[in-house]
mmCIF file of the N, C-alpha and C atoms, coordinates in Angstrom:
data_MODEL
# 
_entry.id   MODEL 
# 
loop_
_atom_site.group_PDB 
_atom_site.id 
_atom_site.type_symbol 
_atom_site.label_atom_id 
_atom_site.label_alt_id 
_atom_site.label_comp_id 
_atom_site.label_asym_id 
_atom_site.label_entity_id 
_atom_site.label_seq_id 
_atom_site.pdbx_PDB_ins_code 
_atom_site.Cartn_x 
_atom_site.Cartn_y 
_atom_site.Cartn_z 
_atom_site.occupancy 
_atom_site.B_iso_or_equiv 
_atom_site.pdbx_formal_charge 
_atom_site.auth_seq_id 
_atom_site.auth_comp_id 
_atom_site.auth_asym_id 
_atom_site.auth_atom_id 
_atom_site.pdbx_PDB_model_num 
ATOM 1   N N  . UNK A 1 1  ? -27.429 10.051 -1.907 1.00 0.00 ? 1  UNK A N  1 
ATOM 2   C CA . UNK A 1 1  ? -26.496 10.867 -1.148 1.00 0.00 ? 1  UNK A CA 1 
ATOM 3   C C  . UNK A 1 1  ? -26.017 10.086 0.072  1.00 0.00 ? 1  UNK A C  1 
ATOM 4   N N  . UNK A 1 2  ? -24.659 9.795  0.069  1.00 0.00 ? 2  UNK A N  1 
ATOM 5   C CA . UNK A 1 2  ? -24.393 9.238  1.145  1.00 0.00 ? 2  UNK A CA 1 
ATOM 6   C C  . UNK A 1 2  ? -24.492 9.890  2.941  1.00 0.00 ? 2  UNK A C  1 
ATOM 7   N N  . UNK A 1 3  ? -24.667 8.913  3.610  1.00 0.00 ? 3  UNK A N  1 
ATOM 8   C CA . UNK A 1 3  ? -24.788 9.745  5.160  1.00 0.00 ? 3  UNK A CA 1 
ATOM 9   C C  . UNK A 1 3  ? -26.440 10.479 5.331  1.00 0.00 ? 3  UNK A C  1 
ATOM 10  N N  . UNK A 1 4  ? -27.448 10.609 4.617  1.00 0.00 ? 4  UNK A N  1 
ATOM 11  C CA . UNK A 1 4  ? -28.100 11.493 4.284  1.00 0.00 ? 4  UNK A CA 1 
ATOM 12  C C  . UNK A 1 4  ? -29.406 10.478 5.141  1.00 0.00 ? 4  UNK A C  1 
ATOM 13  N N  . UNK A 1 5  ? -29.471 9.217  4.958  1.00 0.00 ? 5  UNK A N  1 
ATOM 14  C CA . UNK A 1 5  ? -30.111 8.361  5.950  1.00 0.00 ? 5  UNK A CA 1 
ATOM 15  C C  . UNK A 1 5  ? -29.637 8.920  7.657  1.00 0.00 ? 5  UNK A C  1 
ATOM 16  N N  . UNK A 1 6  ? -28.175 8.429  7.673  1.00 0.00 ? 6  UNK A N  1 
ATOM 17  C CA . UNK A 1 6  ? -27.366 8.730  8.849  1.00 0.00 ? 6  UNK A CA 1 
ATOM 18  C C  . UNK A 1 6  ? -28.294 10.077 9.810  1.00 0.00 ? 6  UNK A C  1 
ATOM 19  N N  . UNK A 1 7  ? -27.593 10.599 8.661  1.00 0.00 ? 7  UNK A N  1 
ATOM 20  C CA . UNK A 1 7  ? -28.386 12.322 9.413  1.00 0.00 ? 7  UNK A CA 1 
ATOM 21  C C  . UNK A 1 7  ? -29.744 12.784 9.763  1.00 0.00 ? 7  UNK A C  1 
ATOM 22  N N  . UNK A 1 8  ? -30.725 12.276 8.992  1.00 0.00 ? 8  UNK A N  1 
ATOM 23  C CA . UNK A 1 8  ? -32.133 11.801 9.495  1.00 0.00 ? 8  UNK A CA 1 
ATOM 24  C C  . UNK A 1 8  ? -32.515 11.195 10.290 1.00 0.00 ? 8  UNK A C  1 
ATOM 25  N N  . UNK A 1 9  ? -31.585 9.754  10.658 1.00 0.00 ? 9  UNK A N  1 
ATOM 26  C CA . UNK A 1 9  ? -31.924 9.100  12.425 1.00 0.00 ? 9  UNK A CA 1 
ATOM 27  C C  . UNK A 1 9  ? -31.468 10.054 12.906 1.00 0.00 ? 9  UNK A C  1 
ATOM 28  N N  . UNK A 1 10 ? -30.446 10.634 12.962 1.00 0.00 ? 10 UNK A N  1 
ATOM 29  C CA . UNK A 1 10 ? -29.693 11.070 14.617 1.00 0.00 ? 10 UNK A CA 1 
ATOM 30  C C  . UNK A 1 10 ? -30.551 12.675 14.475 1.00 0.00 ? 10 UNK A C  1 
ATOM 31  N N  . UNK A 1 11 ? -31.551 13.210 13.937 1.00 0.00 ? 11 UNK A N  1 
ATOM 32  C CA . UNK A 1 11 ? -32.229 14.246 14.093 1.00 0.00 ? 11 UNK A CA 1 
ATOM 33  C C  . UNK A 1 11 ? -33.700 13.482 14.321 1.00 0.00 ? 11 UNK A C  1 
ATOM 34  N N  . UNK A 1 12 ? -34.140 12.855 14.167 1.00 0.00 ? 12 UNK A N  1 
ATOM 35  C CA . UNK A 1 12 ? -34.825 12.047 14.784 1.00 0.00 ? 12 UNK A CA 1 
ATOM 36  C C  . UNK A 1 12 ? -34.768 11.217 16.251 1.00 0.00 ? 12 UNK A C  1 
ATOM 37  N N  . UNK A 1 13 ? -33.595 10.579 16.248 1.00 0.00 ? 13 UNK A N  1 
ATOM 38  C CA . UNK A 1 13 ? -33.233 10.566 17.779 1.00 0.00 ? 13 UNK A CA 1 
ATOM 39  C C  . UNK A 1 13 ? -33.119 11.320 18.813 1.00 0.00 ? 13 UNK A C  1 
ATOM 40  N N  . UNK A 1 14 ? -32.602 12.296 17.933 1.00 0.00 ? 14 UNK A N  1 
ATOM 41  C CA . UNK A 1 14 ? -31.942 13.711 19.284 1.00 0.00 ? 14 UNK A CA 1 
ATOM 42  C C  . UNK A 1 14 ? -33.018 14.394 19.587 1.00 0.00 ? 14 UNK A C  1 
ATOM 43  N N  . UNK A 1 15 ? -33.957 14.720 18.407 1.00 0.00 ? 15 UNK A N  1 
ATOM 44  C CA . UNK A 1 15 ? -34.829 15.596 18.143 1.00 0.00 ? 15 UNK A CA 1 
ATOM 45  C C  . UNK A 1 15 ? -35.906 14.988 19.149 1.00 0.00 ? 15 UNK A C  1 
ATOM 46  N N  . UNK A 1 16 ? -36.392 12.989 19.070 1.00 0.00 ? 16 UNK A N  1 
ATOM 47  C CA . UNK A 1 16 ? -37.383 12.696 20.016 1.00 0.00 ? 16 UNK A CA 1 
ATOM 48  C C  . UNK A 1 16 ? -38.798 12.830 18.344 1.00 0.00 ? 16 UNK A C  1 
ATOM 49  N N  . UNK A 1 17 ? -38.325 12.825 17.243 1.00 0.00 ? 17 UNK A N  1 
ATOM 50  C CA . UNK A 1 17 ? -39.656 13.276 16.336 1.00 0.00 ? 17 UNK A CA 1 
ATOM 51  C C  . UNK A 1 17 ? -40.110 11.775 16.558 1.00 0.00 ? 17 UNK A C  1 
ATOM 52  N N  . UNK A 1 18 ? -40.215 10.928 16.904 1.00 0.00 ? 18 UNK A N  1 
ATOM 53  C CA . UNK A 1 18 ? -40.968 9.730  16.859 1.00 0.00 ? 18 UNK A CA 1 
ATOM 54  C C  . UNK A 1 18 ? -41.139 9.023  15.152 1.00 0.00 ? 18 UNK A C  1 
ATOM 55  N N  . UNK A 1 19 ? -40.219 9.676  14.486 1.00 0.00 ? 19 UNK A N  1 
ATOM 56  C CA . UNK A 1 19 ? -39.864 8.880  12.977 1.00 0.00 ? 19 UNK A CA 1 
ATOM 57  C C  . UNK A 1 19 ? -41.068 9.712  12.216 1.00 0.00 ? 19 UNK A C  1 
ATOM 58  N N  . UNK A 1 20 ? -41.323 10.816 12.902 1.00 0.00 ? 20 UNK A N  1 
ATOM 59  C CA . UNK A 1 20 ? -41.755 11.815 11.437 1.00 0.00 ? 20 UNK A CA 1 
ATOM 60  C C  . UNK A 1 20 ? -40.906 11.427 10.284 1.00 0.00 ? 20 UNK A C  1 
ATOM 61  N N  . UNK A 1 21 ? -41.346 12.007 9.459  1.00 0.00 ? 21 UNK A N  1 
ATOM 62  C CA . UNK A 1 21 ? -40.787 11.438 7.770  1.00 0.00 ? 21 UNK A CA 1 
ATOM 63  C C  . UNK A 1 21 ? -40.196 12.747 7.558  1.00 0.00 ? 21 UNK A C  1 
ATOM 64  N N  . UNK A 1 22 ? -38.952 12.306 7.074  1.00 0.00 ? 22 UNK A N  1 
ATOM 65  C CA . UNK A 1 22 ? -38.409 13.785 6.726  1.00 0.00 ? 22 UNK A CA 1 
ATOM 66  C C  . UNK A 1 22 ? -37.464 13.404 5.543  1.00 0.00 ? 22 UNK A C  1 
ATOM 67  N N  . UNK A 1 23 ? -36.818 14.595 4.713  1.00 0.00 ? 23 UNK A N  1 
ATOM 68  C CA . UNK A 1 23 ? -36.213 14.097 3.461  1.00 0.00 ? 23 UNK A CA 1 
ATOM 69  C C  . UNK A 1 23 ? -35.449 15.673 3.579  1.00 0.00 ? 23 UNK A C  1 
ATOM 70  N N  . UNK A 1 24 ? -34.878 15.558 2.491  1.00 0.00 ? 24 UNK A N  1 
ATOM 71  C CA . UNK A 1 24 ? -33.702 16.763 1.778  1.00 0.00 ? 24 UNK A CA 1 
ATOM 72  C C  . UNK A 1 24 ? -34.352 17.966 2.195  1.00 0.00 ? 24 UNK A C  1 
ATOM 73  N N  . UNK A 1 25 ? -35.553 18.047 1.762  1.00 0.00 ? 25 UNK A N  1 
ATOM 74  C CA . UNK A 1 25 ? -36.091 19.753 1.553  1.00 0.00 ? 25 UNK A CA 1 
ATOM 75  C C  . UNK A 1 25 ? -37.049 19.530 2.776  1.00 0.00 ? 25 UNK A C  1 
ATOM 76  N N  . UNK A 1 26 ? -37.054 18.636 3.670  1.00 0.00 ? 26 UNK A N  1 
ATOM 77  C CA . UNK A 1 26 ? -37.517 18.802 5.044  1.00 0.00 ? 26 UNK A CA 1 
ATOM 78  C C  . UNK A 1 26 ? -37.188 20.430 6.036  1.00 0.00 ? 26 UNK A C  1 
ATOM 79  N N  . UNK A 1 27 ? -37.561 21.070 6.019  1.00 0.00 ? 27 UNK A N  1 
ATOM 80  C CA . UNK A 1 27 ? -37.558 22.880 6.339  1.00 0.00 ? 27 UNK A CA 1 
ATOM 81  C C  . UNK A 1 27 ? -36.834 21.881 8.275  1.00 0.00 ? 27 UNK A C  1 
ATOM 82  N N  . UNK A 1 28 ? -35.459 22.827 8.790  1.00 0.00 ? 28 UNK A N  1 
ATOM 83  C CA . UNK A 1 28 ? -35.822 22.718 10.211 1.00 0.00 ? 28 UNK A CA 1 
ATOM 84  C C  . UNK A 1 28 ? -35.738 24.144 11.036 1.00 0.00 ? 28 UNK A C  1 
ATOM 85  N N  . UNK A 1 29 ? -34.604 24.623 11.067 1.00 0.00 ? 29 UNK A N  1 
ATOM 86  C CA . UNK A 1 29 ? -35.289 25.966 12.056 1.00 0.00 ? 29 UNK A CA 1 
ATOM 87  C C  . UNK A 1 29 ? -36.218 26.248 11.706 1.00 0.00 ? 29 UNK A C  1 
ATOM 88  N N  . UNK A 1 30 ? -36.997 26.706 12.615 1.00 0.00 ? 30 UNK A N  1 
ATOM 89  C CA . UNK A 1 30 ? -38.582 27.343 12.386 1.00 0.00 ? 30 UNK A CA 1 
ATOM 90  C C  . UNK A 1 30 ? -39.712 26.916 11.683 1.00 0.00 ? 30 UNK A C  1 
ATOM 91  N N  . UNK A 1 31 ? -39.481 25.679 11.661 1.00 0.00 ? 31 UNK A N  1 
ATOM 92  C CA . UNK A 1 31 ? -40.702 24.808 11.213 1.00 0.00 ? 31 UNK A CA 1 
ATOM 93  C C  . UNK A 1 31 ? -40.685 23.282 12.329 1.00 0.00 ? 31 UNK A C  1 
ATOM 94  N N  . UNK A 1 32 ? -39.484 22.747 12.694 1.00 0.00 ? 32 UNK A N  1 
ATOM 95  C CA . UNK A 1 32 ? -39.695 21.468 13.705 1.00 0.00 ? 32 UNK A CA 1 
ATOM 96  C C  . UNK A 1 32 ? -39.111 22.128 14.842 1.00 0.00 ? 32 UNK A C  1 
ATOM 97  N N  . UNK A 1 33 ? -40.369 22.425 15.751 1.00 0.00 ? 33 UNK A N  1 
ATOM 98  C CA . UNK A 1 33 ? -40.383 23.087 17.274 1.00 0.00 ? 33 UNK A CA 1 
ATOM 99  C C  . UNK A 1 33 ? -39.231 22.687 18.427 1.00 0.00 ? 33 UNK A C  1 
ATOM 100 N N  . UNK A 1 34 ? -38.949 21.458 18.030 1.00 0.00 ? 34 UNK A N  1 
ATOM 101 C CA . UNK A 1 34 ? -38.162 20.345 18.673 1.00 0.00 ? 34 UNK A CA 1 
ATOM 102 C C  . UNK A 1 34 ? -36.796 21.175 18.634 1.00 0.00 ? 34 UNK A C  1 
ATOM 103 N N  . UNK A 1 35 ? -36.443 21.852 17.341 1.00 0.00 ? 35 UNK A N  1 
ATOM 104 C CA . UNK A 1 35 ? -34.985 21.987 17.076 1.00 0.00 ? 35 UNK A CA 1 
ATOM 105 C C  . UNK A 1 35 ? -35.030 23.713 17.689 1.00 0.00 ? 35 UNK A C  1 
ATOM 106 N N  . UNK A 1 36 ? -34.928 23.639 18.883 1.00 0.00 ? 36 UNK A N  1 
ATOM 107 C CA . UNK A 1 36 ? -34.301 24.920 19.844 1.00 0.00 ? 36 UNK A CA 1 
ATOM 108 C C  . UNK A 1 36 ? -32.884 25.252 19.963 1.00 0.00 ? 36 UNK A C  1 
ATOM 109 N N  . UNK A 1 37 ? -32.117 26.127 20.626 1.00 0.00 ? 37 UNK A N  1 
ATOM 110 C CA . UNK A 1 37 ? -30.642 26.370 20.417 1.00 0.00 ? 37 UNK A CA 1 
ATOM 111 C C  . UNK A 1 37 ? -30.432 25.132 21.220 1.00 0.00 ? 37 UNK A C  1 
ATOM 112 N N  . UNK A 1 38 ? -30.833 24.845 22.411 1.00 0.00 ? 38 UNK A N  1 
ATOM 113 C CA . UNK A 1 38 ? -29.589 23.655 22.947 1.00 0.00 ? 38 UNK A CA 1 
ATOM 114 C C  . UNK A 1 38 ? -30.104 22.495 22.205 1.00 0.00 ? 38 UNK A C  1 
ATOM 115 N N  . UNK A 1 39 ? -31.386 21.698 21.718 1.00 0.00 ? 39 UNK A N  1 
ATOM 116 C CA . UNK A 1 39 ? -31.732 20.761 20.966 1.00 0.00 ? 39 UNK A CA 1 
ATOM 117 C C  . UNK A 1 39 ? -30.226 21.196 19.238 1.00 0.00 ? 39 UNK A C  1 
ATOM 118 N N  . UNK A 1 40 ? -29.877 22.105 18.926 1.00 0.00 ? 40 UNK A N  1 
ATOM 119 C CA . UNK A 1 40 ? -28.772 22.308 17.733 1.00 0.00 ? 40 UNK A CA 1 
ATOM 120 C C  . UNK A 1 40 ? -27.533 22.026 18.781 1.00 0.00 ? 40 UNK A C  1 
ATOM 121 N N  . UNK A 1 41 ? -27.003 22.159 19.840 1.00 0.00 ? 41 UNK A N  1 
ATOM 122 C CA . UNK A 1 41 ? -26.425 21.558 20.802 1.00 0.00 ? 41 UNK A CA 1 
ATOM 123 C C  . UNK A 1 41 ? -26.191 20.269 20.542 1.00 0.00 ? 41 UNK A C  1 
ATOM 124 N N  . UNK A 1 42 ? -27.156 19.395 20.677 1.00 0.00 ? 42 UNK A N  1 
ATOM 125 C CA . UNK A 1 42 ? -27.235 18.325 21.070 1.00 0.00 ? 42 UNK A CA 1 
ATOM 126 C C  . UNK A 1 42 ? -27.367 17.393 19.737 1.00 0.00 ? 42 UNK A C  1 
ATOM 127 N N  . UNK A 1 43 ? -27.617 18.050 18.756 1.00 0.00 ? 43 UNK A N  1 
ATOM 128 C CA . UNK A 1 43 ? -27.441 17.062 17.023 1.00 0.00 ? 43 UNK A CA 1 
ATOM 129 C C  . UNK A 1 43 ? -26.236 17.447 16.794 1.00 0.00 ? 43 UNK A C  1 
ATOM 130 N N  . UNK A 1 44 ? -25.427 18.710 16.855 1.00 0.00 ? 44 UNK A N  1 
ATOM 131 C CA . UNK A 1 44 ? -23.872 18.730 16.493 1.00 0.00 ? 44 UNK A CA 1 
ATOM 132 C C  . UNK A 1 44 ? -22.962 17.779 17.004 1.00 0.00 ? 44 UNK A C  1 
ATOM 133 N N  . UNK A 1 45 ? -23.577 17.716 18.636 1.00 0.00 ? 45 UNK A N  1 
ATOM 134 C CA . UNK A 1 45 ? -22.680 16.617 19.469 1.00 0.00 ? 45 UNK A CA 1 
ATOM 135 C C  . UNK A 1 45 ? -23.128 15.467 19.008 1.00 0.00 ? 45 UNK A C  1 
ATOM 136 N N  . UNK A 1 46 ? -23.949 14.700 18.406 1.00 0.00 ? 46 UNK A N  1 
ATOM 137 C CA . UNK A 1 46 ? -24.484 13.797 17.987 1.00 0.00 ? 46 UNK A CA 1 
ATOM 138 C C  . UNK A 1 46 ? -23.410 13.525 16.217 1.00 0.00 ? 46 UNK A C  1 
ATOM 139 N N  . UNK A 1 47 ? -23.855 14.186 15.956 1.00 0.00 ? 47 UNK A N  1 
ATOM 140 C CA . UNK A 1 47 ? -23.598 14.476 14.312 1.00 0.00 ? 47 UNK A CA 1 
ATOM 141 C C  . UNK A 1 47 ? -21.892 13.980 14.555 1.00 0.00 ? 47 UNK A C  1 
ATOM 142 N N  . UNK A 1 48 ? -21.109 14.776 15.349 1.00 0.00 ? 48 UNK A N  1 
ATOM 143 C CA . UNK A 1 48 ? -19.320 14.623 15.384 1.00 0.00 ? 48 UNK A CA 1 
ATOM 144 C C  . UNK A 1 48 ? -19.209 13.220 16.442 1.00 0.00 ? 48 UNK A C  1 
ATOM 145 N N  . UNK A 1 49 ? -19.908 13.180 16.890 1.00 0.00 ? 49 UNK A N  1 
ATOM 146 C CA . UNK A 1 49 ? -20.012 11.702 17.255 1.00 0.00 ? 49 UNK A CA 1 
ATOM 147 C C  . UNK A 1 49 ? -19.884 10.169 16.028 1.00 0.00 ? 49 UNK A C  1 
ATOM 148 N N  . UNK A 1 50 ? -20.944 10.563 15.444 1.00 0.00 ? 50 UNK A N  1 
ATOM 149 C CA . UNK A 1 50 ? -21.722 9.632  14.537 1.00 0.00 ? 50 UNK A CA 1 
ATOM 150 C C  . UNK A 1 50 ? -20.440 10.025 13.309 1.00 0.00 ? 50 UNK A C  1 
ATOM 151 N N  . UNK A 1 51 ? -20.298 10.728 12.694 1.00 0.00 ? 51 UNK A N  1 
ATOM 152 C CA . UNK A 1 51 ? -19.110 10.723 11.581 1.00 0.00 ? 51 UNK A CA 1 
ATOM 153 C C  . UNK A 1 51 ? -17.771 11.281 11.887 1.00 0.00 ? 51 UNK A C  1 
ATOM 154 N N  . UNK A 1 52 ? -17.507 11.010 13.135 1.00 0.00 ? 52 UNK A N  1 
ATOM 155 C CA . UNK A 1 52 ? -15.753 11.317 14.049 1.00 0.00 ? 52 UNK A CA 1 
ATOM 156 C C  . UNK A 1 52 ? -15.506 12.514 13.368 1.00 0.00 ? 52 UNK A C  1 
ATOM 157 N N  . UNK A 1 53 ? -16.302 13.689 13.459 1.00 0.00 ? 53 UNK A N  1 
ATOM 158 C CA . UNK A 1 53 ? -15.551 14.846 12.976 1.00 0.00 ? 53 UNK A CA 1 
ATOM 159 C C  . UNK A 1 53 ? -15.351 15.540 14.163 1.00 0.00 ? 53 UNK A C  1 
ATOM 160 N N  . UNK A 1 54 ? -15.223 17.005 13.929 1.00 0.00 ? 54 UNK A N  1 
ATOM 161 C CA . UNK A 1 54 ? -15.266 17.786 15.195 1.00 0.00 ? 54 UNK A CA 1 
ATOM 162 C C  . UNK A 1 54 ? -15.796 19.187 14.277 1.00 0.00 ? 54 UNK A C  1 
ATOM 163 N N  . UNK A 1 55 ? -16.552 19.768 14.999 1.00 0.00 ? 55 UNK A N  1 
ATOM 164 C CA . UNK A 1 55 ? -17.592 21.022 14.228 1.00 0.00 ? 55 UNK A CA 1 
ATOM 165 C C  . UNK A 1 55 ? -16.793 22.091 15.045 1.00 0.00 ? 55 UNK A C  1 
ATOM 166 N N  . UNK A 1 56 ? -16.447 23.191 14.764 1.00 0.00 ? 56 UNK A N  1 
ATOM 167 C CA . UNK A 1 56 ? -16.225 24.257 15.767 1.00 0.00 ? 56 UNK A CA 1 
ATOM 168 C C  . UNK A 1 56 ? -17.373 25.430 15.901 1.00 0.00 ? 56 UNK A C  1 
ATOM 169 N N  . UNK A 1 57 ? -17.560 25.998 16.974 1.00 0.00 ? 57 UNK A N  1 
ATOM 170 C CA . UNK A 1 57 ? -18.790 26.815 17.354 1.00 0.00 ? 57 UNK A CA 1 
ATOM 171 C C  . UNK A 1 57 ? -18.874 27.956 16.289 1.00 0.00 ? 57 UNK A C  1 
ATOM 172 N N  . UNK A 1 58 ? -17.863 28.091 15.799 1.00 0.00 ? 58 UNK A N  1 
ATOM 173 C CA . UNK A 1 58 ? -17.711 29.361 15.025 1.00 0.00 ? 58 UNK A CA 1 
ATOM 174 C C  . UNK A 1 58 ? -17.864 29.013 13.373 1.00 0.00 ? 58 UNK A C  1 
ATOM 175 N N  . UNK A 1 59 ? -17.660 27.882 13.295 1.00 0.00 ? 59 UNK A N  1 
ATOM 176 C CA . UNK A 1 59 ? -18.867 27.370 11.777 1.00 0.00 ? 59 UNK A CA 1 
ATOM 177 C C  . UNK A 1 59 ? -20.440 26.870 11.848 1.00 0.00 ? 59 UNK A C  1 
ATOM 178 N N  . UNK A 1 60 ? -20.887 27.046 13.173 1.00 0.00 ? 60 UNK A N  1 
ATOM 179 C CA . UNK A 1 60 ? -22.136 26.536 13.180 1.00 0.00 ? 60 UNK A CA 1 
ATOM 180 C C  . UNK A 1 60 ? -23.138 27.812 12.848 1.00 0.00 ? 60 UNK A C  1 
ATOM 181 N N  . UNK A 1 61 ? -24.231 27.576 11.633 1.00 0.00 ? 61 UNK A N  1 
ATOM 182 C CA . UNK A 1 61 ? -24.540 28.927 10.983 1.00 0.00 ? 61 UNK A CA 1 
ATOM 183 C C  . UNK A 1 61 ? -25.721 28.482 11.079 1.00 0.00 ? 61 UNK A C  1 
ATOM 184 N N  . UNK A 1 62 ? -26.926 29.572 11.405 1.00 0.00 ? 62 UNK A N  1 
ATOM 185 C CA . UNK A 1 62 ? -28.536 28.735 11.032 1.00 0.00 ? 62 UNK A CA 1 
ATOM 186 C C  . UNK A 1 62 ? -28.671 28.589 9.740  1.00 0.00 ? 62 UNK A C  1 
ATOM 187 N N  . UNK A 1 63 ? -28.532 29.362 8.620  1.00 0.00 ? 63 UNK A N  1 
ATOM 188 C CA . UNK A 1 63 ? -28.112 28.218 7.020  1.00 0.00 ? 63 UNK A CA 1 
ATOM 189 C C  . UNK A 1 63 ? -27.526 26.921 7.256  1.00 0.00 ? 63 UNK A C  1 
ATOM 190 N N  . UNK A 1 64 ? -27.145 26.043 8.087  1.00 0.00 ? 64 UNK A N  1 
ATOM 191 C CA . UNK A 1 64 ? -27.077 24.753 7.955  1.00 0.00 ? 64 UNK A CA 1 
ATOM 192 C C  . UNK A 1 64 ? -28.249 23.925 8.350  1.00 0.00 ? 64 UNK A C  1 
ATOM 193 N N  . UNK A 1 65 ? -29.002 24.854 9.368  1.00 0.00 ? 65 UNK A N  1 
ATOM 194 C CA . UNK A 1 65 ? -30.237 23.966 9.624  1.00 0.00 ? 65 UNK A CA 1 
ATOM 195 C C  . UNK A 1 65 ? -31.401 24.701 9.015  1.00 0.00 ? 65 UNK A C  1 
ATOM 196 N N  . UNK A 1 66 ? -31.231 25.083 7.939  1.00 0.00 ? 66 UNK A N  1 
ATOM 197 C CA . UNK A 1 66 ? -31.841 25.444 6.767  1.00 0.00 ? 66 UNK A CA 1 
ATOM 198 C C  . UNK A 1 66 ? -33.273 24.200 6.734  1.00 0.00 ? 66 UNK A C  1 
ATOM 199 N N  . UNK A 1 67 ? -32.451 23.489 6.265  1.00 0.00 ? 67 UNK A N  1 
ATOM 200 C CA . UNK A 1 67 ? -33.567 21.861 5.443  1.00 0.00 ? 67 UNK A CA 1 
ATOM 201 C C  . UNK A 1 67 ? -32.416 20.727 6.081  1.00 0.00 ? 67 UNK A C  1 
ATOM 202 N N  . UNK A 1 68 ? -33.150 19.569 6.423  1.00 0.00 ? 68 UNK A N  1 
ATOM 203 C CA . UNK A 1 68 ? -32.166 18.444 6.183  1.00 0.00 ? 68 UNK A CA 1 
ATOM 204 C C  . UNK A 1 68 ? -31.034 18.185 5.451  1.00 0.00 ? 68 UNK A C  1 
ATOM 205 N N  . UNK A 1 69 ? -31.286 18.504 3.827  1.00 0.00 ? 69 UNK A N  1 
ATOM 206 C CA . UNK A 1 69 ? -30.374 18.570 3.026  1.00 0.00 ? 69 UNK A CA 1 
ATOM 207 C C  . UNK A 1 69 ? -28.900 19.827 2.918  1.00 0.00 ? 69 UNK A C  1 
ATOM 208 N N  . UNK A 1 70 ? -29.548 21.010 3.640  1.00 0.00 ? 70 UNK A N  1 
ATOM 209 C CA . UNK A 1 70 ? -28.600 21.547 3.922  1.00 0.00 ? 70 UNK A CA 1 
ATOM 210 C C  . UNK A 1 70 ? -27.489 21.153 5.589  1.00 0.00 ? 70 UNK A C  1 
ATOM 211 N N  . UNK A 1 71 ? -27.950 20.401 6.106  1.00 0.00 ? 71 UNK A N  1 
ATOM 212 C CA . UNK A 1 71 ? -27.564 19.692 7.517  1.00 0.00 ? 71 UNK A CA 1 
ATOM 213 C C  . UNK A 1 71 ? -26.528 18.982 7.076  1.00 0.00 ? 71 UNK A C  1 
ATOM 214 N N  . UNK A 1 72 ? -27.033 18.045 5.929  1.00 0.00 ? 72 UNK A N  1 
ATOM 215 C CA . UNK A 1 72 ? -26.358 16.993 5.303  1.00 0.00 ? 72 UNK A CA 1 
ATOM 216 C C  . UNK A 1 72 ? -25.053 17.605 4.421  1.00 0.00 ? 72 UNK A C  1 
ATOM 217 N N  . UNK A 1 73 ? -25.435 18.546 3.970  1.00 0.00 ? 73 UNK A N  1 
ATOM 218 C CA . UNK A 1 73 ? -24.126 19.373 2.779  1.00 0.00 ? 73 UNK A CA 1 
ATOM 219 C C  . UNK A 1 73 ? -23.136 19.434 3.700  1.00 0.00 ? 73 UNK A C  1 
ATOM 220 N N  . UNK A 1 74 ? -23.540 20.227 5.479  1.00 0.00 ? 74 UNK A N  1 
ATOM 221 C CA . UNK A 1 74 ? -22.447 21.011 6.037  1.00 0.00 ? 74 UNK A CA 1 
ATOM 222 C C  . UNK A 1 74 ? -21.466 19.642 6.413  1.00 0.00 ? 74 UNK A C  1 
ATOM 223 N N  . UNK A 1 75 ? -22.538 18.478 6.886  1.00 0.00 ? 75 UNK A N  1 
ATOM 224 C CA . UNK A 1 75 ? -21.419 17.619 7.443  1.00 0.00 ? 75 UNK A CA 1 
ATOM 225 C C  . UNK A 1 75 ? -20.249 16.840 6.225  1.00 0.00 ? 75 UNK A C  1 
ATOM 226 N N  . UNK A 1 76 ? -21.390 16.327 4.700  1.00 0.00 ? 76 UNK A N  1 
ATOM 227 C CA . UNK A 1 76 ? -20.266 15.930 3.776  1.00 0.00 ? 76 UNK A CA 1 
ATOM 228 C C  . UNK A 1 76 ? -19.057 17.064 3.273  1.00 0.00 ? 76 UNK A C  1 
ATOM 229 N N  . UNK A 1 77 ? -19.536 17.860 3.971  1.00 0.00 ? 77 UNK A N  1 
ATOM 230 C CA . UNK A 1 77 ? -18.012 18.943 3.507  1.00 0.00 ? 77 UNK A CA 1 
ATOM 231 C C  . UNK A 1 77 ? -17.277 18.773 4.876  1.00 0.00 ? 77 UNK A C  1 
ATOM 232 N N  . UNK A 1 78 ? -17.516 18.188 6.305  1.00 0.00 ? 78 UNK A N  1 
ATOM 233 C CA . UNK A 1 78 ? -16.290 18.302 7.186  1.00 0.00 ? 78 UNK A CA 1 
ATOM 234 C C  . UNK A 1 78 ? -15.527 16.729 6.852  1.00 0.00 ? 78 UNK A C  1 
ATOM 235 N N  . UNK A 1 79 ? -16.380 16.134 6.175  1.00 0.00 ? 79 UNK A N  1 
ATOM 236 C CA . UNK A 1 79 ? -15.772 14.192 6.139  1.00 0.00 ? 79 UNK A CA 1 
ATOM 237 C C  . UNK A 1 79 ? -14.733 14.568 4.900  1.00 0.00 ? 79 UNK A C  1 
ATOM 238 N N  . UNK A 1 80 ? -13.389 13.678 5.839  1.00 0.00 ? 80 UNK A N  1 
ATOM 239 C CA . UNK A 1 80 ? -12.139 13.700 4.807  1.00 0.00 ? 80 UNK A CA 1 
ATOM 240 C C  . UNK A 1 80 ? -12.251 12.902 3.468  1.00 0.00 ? 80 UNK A C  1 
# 
């Protein structure tokens, strides 16, 4: 899956996990403590950074921070 590396550093970076291991079905709301409302703040701004998109507040859904792999779906659906 392309980007799917991508999206694992910069939730790792933002997040501060110190390179916990994480993959597709990696669980994040309510399982990595790290990911609070402004820590989801701060990976969106990261995330439209890192693949020049732009997210609007009003598509950001906690089903995207479902699992990693669902993180990863929302952004390969904003890339042209």
């Amino acid at each position: 899956m392309p980007h799917l590396e991508a999206v694992k550093t910069i939730l790792d970076t933002t997040l501060g996990l110190g390179g916990r291991a994480l993959d597709a079905h990696t669980p994040l709301l309510g399982s990595v403590p790290e990911l609070d409302s402004m820590a989801v703040i701060g990976v969106i701004a990261a995330l439209e950074e890192h693949f020049g998109i732009a997210v609007a507040d009003e598509d950001i859904h906690a089903r995207h921070f479902a699992t990693v792999g669902s993180l990863h779906a929302f952004i390969c659906d904003r890339l042209p």
